[in-house]
C-alpha positions as CSV (number, residue, x, y, z in Angstrom):
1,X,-28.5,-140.3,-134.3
2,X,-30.4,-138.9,-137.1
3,X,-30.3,-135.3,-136.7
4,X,-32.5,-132.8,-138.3
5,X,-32.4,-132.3,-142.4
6,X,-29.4,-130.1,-142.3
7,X,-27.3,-132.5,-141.0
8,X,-28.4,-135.4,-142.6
9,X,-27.8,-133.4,-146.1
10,X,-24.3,-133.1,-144.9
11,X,-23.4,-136.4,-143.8
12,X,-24.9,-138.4,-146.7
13,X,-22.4,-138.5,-149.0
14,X,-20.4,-140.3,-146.7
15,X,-22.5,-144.0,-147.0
16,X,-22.6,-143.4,-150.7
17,X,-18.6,-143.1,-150.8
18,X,-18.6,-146.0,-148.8
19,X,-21.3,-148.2,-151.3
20,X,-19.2,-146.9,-154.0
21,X,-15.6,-147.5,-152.7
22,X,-15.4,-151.2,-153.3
23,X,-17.3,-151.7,-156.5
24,X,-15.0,-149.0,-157.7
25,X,-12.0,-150.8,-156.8
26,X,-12.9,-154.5,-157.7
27,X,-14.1,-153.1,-160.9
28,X,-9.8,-151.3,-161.0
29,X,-9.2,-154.7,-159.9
30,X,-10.8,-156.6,-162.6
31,X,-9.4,-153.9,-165.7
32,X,-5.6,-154.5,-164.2
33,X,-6.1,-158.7,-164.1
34,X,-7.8,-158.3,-167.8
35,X,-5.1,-156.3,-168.8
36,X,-2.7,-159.3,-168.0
37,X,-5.1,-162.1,-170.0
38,X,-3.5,-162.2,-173.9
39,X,-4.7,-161.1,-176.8
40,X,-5.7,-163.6,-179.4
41,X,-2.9,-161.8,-181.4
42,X,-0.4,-161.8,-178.6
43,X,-1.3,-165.8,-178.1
44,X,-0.4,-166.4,-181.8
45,X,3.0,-164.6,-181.3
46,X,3.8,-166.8,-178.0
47,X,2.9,-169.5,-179.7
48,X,5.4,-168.8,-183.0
49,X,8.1,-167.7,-180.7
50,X,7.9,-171.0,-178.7
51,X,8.0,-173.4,-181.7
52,X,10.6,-170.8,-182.8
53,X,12.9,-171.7,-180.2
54,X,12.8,-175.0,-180.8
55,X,13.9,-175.0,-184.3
56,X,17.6,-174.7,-182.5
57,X,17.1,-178.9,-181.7
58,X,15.8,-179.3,-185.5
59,X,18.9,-177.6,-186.7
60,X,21.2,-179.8,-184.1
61,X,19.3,-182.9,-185.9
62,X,19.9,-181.7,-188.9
63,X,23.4,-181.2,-188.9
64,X,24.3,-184.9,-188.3
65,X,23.1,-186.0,-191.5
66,X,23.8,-182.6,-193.8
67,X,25.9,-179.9,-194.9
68,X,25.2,-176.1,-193.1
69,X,25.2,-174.5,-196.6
70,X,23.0,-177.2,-198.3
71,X,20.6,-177.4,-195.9
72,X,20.3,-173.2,-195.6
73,X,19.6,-173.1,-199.5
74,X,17.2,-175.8,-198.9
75,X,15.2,-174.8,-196.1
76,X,15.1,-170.8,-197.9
77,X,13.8,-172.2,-201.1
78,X,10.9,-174.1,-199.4
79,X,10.2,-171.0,-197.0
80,X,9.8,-169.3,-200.2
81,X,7.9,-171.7,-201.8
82,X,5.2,-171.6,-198.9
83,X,5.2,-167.7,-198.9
84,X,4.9,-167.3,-202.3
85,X,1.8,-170.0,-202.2
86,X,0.3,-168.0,-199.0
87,X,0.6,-164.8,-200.4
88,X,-0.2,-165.6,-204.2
89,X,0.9,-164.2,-207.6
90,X,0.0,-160.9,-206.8
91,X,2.5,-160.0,-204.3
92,X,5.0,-160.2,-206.8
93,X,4.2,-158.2,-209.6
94,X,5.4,-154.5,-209.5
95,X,8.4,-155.5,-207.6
96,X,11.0,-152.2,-207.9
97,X,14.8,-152.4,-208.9
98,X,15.0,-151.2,-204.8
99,X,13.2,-154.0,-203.4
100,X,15.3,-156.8,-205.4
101,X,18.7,-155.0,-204.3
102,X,17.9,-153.9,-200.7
103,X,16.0,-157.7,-200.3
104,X,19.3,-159.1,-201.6
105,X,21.3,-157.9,-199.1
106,X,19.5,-158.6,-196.4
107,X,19.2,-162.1,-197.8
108,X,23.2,-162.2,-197.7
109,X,22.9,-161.1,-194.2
110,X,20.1,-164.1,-193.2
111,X,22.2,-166.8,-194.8
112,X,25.6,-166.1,-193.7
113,X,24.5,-166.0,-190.1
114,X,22.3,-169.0,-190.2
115,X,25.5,-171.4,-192.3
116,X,27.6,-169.4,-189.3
117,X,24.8,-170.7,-186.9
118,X,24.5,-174.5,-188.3
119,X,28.2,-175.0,-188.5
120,X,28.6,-174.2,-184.8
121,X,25.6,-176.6,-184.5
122,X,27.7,-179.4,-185.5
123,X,29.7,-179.6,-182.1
124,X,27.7,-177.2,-179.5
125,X,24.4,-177.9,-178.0
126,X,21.5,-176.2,-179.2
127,X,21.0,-174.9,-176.1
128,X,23.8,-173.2,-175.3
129,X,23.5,-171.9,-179.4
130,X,20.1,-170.5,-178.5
131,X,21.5,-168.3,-175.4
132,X,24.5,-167.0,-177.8
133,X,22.3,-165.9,-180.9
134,X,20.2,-164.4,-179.0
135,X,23.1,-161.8,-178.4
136,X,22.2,-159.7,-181.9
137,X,19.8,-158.1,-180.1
138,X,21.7,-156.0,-178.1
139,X,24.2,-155.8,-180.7
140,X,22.1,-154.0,-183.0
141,X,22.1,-150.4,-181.2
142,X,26.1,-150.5,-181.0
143,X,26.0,-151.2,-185.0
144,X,23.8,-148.5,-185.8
145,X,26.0,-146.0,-183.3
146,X,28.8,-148.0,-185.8
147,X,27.0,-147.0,-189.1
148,X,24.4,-144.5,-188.9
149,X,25.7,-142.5,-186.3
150,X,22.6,-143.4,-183.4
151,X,24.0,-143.7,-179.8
152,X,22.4,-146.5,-178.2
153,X,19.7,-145.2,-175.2
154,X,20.1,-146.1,-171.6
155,X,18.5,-149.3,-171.9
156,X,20.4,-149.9,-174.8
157,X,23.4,-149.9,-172.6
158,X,21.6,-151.9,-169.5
159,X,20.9,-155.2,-171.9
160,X,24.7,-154.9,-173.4
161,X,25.5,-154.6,-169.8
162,X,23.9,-157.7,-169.1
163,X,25.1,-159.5,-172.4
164,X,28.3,-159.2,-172.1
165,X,28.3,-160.0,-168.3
166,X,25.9,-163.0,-169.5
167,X,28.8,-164.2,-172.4
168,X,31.3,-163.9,-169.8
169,X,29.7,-166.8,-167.9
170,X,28.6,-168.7,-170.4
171,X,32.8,-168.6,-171.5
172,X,33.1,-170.5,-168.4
173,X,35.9,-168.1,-166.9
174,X,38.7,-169.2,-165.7
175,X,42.5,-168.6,-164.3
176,X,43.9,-168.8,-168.3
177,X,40.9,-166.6,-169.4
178,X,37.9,-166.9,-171.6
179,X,37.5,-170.3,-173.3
180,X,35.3,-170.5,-176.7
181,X,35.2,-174.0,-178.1
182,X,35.0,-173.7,-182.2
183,X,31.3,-174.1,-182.5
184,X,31.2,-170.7,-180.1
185,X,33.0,-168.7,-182.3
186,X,30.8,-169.7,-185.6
187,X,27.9,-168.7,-183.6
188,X,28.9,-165.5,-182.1
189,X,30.4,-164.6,-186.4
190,X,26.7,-165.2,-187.2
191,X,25.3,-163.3,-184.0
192,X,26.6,-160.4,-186.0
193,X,25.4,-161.4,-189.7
194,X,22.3,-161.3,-187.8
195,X,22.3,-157.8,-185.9
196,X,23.7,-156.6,-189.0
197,X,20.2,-158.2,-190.9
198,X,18.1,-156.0,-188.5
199,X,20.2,-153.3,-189.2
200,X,19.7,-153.4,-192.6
201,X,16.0,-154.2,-192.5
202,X,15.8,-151.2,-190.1
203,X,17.1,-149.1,-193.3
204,X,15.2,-150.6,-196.5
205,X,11.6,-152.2,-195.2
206,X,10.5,-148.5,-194.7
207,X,8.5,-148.1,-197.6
208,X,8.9,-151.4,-199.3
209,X,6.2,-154.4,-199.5
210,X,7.1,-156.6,-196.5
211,X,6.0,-160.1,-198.6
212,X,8.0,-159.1,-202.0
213,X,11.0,-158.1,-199.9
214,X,11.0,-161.3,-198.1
215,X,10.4,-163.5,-201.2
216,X,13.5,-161.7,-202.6
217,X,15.7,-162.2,-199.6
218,X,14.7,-165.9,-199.3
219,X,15.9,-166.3,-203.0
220,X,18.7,-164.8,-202.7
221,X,20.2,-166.1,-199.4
222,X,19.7,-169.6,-201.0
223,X,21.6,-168.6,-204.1
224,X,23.9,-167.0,-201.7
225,X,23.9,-170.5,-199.9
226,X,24.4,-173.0,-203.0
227,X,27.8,-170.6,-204.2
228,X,28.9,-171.0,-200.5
229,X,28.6,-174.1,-200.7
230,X,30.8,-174.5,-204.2
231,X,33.4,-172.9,-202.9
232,X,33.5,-174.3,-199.8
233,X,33.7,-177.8,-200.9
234,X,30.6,-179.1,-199.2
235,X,29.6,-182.4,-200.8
236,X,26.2,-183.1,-201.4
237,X,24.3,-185.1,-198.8
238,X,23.2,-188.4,-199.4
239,X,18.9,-188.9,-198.8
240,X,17.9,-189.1,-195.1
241,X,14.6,-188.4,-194.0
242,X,16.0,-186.7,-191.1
243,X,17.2,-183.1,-192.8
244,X,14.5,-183.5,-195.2
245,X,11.7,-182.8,-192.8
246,X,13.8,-180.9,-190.6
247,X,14.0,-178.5,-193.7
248,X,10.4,-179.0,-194.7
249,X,9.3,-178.1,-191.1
250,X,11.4,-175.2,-190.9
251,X,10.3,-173.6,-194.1
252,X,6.9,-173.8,-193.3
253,X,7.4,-172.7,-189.8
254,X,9.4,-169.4,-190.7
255,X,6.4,-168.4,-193.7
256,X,4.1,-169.3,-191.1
257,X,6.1,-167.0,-188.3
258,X,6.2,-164.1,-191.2
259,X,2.6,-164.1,-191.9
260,X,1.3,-164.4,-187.9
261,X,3.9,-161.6,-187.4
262,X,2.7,-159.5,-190.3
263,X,-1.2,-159.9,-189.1
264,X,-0.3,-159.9,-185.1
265,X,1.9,-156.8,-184.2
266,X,-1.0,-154.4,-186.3
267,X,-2.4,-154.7,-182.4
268,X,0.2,-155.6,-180.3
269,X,2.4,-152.8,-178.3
270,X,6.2,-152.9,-179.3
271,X,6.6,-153.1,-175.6
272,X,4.3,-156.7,-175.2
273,X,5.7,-158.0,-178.8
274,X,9.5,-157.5,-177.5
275,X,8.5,-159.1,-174.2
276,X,7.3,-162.3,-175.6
277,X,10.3,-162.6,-178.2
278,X,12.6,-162.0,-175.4
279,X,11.5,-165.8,-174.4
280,X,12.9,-167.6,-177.4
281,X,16.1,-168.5,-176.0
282,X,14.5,-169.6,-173.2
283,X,12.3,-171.8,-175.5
284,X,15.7,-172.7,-176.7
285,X,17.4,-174.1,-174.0
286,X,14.6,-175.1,-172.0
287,X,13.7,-178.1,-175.4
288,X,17.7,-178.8,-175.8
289,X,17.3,-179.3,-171.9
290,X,14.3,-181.7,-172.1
291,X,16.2,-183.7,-175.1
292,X,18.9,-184.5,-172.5
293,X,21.3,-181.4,-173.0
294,X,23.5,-180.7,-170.5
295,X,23.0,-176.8,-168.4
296,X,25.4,-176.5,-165.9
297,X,24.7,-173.6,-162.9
298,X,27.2,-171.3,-164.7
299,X,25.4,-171.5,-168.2
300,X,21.7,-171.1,-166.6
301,X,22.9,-167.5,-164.9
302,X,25.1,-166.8,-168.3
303,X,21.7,-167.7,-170.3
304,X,19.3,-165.8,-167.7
305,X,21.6,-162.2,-167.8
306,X,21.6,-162.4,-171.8
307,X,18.0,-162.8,-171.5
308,X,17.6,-160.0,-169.4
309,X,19.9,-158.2,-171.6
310,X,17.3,-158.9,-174.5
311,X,14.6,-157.5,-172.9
312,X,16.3,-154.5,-171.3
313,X,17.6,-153.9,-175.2
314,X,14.5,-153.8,-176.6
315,X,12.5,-152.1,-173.8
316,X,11.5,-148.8,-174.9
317,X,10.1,-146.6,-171.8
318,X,8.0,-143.4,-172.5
319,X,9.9,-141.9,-169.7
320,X,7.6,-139.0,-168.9
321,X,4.8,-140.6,-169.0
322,X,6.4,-142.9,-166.3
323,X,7.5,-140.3,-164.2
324,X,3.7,-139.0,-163.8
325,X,2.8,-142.5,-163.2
326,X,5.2,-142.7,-160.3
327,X,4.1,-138.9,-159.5
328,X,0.8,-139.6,-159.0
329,X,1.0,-143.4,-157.2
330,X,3.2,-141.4,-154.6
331,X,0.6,-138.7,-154.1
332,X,-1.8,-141.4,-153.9
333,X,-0.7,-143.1,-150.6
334,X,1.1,-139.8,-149.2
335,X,-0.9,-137.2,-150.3
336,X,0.5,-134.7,-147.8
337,X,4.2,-133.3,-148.9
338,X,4.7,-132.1,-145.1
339,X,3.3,-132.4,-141.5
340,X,1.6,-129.1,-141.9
341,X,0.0,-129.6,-144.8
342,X,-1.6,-132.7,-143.1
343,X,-2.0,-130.8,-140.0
344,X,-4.3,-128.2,-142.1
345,X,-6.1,-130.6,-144.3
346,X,-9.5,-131.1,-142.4
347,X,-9.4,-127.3,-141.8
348,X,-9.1,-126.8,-146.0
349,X,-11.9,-129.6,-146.4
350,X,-14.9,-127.9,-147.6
351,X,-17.2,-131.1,-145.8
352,X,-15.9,-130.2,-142.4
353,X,-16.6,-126.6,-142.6
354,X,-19.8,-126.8,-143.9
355,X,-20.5,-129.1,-141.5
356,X,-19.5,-127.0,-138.6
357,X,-21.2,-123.9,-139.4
358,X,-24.2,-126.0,-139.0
């Protein structure tokens, strides 16, 4: 059993492999189920994202006791209030002529879709207004094929795929066609204020300080707001403690979101961050849901393909990278391309043929 010294030098590496195997693999094992645990940073982001979504019900509250474009001015000059207290004096001074114009327009952009957004919050559910804002996302690759001349990439094309399929549904088809109640069509005007926000912030945040140019957009979309609301004829609401800490709470929460996004994503992957945004709609619908909002079958698969499409629109694959992963995984469990090369691999072995010459 033993055989001589020869032999035993031959045939020892074979326990050692064997010793080595499964500590090798538990300890593969272990690195793929750590790689799964969050981050403290991707935690913080889950946890913004989740109260996120549930500023749709706040909004909904709101809206019973105060205008759209009262309340937006409002709720931007206490967001700016808390940033500019979080972030001090200092962010402020050498502001450039660039950073007050480009911050203004995307301030236009911010309040028109969110007055667009809490007017169709007067007579739809938040719910269903979470699942069709959340359609800017894959609308922002066919506005920058619109204006800067970018075609969208293939996944691009997959999530507006499974948008439109996904506002189909939630249209509720039927034999006349389509059907958008008035509420729909406000939110789906401000879907595209919205992509055409990222679009814009896409263009002028390269190069400009993040916390001045978000000061100056908060300003401006409540002055932006307050003349809306002039020539609009919006009356001025009466004092209710309801839209008052509904706008309190939702300034703090969005320069509270700004900061933990500022601080979070120096860490977190692009491909992890758009993952856990891609859940705010569900956040959405699943708090309108547990307030007593109706979801009928039809809206839950609507809601679930415009999710998807939101993931598949931000998901940026490193497709050569994943093609040696899937390379070398398939070489992995068949590492023989033909019967002949498996026929001839313990002849090519350099064990065996040591092994036999002894």
């Amino acid at each position: 059993m033993k055989g001589d010294g020869k032999g035993a030098a031959s045939t020892s590496p074979a326990p050692n492999a064997e010793a080595v195997g499964p500590t090798t693999r538990s300890k593969g094992l272990w690195n793929r189920l750590a790689h799964l645990i969050p981050t403290p940073q991707e935690g913080a982001l889950a946890v913004v994202t989740m109260f996120w979504g549930g500023t749709y019900y706040v909004l909904h509250l709101a809206m019973e006791s105060c205008g759209p474009c009262f309340f937006v001015a409002v709720r931007f000059l206490i967001a700016a209030f808390f940033v500019f207290l979080m972030t001090g004096v200092s962010c402020i001074r050498g502001m450039r002529k660039s950073e007050v114009i480009h911050g203004s327009l995307i301030g236009l952009a911010l309040a028109a879709g969110y007055m667009l957004q809490s007017t169709g919050l007067e007579t739809i559910p938040s719910s269903r207004s979470a699942f069709l804002t959340a359609l800017y996302v894959p609308l922002v690759p066919l506005l920058q094929w619109l204006v800067q001349k970018k075609a969208p990439s293939l996944m691009s094309w997959v999530g507006i795929a499974f948008a439109f399929t996904g506002l189909v549904l939630l249209a509720g088809p039927q034999k006349s066609g389509l059907h958008f109640s008035t509420g729909d069509v406000y939110t789906l005007v401000g879907t595209i204020a919205f992509a055409f926000e990222i679009l814009l912030i896409s263009m002028f945040a390269l190069g400009a300080n993040p916390r001045r140019l978000t000061i100056v957009q908060l300003l401006s979309g409540a002055l932006v707001a307050a003349v809306a609301m002039v020539f609009s004829g919006e009356k001025l609401p009466s004092f209710h403690a309801p839209w008052v800490w509904c706008a309190i709470a939702m300034g703090l929460l969005s320069a509270v979101v700004q900061l933990v996004m500022s601080w979070a994503q120096k860490s977190v992957s692009a491909t992890r961050a758009t993952m856990i945004y891609s859940t705010e709609p569900i956040w959405g619908g699943l708090i309108g849901r547990l307030m007593g909002e109706p979801l009928g079958p039809m809206t839950i698969v609507g809601a679930g393909c415009i999710v998807t499409g939101v993931f598949f629109s931000e998901l940026r694959p490193n497709w050569p990278h994943l093609r040696r992963t899937l390379r070398g995984a398939a070489m992995r469990r068949w590492p023989y391309r033909s019967a002949a090369q498996a026929a001839a691999a313990p002849l090519l072995a350099p064990n065996s043929s040591k092994g036999e010459s002894h």
